[in-house]
DRENMARZA-64218 format. One line per field, with one value per residue (C-alpha): residue number from 0; x, y, z; residue in one letter. Coordinates in steps of 0.5 Angstrom, whole numbers. Layout:
% residues N
n <- (NUM	...)
u <- (X	...)
v <- (Y	...)
w <- (Z	...)
res <- (a	...)
This chain:
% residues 125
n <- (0	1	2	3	4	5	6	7	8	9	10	11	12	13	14	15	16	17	18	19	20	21	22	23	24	25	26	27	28	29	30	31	32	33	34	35	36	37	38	39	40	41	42	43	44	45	46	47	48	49	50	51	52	53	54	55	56	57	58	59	60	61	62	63	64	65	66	67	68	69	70	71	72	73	74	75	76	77	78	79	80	81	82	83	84	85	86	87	88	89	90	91	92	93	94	95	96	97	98	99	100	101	102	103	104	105	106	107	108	109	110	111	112	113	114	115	116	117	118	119	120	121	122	123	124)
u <- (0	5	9	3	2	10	8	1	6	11	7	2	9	11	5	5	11	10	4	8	10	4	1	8	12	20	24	30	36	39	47	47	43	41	36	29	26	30	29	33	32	36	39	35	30	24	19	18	10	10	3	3	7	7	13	13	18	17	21	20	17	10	7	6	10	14	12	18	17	18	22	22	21	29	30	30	37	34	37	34	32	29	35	36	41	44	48	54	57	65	62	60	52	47	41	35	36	34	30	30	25	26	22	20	23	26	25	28	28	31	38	45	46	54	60	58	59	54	53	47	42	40	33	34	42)
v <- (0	5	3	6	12	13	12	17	22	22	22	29	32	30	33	40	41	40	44	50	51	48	54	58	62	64	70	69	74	68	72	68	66	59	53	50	45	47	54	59	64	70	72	76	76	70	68	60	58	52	48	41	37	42	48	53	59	66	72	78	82	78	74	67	62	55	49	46	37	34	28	25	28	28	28	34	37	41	48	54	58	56	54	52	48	49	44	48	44	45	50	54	53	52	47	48	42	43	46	46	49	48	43	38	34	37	37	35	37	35	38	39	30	29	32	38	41	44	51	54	60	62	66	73	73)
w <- (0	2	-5	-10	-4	-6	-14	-14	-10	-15	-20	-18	-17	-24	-27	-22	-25	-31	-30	-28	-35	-39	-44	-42	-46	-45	-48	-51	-54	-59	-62	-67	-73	-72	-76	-72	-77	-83	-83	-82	-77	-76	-70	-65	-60	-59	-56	-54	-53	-49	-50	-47	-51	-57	-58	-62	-64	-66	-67	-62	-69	-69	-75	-75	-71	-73	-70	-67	-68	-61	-63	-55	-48	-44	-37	-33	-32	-26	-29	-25	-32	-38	-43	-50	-53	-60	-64	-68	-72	-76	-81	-76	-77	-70	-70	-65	-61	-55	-50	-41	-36	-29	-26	-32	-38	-43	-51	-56	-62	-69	-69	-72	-76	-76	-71	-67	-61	-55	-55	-50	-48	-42	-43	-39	-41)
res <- (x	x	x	x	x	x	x	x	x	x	x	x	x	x	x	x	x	x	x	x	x	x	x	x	x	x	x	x	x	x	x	x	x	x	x	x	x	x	x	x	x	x	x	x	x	x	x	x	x	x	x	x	x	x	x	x	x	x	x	x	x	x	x	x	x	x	x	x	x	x	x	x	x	x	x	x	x	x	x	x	x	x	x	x	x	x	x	x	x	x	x	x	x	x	x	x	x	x	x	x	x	x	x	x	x	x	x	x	x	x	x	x	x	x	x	x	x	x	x	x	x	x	x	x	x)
């Protein structure tokens, strides 16, 4: 008895965690141009809208937003600030490949294929 207690707690907190973030956005001055599914975005100021299971990334100049396509959910990193992970690769290209908020698993999303090393953002940086 006391084991499924132990199991329903774990989960409640889980999901208040992630509830914390559901239907949030997060803010983040990108330095650099980089690639989010194929399309390049010029470096600057973007918006994260995190609904559920669903990202989408938009530029601080308005107009529609880009899907970004989950591949898996990921551990979470328990990082005090919401913060992206970029894929750069030897000719110098950045890939949108993850994203982390406190308190939930991450996303991940499909980034650079072949050698590349991790570059990250903090959003409020």
């Amino acid at each position: 008895m006391r084991k499924q207690f132990a199991a329903v707690l774990v989960m409640v907190l889980g999901l208040a965690g992630s509830a914390a973030w559901a239907g949030s956005q997060v803010e983040v001055d990108v330095r650099f141009d980089f690639i989010v599914n194929g399309k390049e975005m010029p470096a600057g100021s973007y918006t994260l809208q995190v609904n559920g299971e669903r990202v989408v990334i938009k530029g601080a100049m308005g107009g529609a937003g880009t899907e970004i396509p989950v591949l898996t959910r990921i551990a979470d990193r328990e990082l005090p600030n919401p913060k992206l992970f970029f894929d750069k690769t030897r000719d110098g290209k950045h890939y949108l490949a993850e994203l982390q908020l406190p308190g939930m698993d991450g996303f991940l999303f499909k980034g650079a294929t072949g050698e590349h090393i991790h570059e990250a953002v903090t959003a409020g940086d």
